[in-house]
N, C-alpha and C positions, 0 to 999 in steps of 0.2 A: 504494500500500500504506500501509494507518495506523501510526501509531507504535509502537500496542500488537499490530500481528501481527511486528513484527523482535523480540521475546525470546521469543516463542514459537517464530517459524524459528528464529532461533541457537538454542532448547534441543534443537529437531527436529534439527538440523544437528549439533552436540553428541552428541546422543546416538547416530545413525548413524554419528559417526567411532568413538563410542568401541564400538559394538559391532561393526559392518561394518571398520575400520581405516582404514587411509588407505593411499596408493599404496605404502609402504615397510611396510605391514604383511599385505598383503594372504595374501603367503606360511605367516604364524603364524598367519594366521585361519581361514584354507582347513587347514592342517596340526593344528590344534587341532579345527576341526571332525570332519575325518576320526578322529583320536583320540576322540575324545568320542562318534562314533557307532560304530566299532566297537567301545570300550570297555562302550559300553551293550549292543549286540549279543551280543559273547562273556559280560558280565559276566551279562545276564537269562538265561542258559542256566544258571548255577548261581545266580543267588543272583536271585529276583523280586522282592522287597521293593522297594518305589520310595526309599524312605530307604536303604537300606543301596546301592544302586545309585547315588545322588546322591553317595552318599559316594565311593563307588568311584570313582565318574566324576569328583570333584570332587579327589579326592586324584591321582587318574593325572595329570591334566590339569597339577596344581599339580607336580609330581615332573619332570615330560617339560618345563615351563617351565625348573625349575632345573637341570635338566642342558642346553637350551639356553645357557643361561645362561652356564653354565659352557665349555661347547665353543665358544661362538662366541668370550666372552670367550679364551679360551686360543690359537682361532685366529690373534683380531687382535693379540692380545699379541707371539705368535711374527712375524707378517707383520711388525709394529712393529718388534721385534726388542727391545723395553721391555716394561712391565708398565704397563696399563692406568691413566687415571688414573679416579675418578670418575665422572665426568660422561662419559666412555666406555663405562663400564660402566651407568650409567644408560640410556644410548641404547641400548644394545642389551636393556637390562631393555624399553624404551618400545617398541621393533621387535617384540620378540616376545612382549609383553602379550595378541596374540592369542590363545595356546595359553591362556590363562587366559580368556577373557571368552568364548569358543568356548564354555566350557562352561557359562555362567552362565545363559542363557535353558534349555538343554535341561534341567540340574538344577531349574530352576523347575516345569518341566511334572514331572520325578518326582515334586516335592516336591506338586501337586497331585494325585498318587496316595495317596502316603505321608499324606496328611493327609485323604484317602479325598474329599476334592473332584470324584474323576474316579476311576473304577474304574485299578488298577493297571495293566494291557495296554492301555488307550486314552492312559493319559500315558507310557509306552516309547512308541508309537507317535508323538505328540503332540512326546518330544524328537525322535524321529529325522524325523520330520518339519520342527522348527525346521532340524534340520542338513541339510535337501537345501534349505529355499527360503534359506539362510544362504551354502552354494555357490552356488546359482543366483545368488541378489547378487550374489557374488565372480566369477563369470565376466563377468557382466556388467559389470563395475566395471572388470576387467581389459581389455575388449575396449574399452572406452571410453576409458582410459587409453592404450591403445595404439593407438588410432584406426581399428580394424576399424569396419568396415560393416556392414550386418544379417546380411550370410551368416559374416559371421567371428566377429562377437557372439552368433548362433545356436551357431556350433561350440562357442566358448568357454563357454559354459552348459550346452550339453550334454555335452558333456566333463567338466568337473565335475556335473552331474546323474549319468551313467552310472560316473563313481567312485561318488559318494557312494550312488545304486543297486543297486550291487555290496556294499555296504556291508549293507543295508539286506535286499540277498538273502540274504546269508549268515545274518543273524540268522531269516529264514524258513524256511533249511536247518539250521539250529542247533536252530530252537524243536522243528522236527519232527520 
């Protein structure tokens, strides 16, 4: 490999931690997805607009981070039997930055509605579709992490497929 393809991997490598997470995030990223696609689902049944939807989605997403934030921090506090210091509450800000970046590629695709780039119903579709191959990642990620085989790496991505599906139904059963 030449010198000049290692800052291109590390920015590739970079950029998959920080959207896909890393083994300790994997939970806010899967959990922030699920938020962000049914938030788009219920939210396109009353309001279509792709900007005002981005908003929605963008604000839920930011709201459901800080109250993690807050709940986990208060958990460990109590477990502690202390009060957090900092750099505690930073890690746990770092752990569950998924619920936040979950939503960044799907708001991108409204915002190519909202900016009339792509008809407004092909970019709803277009997030909720980042948010099932963004689960499939994660199952994937997950089964590899835990050293499943191809039939357990199958189940693991199906499984999260057939949530995030469900998801994806509902907004079919909502539009109609």
């Amino acid at each position: 490999m030449s010198d000049e393809a290692a800052p291109k991997r590390g920015l590739a490598r970079a950029t998959a931690l920080l959207v896909f997470g890393s083994g300790r995030t994997i939970s806010s990223t899967v959990y922030g997805t699920l938020v962000v696609m049914a938030t788009i689902t219920v939210g396109y049944a009353s309001q279509s607009h792709p900007w005002k939807l981005a908003i929605v989605v963008s604000s839920t997403a930011l709201v459901l981070w800080i109250a993690h934030l807050y709940a986990h921090g208060l958990a460990e506090s109590i477990v502690e039997h202390r009060r957090l210091k900092g750099w505690e509450f930073a890690a746990i800000a770092r752990r569950e930055v998924g619920i936040l970046l979950a939503a960044a590629f799907p708001c991108l695709a409204l915002l190519l509605g909202a900016t009339e780039i792509t008809r407004e119903t092909r970019a709803v579709w277009l997030a909720l579709g980042i948010g099932l191959s963004t689960l499939g990642v994660e199952g994937a990620r997950y089964a590899r992490l835990e050293g499943f085989g191809r039939g357990g790496t199958l189940l693991a991505v199906g499984a999260n497929l057939a949530l995030g599906s469900s998801v994806v139904l509902l907004k079919v059963l909502v539009a109609h």
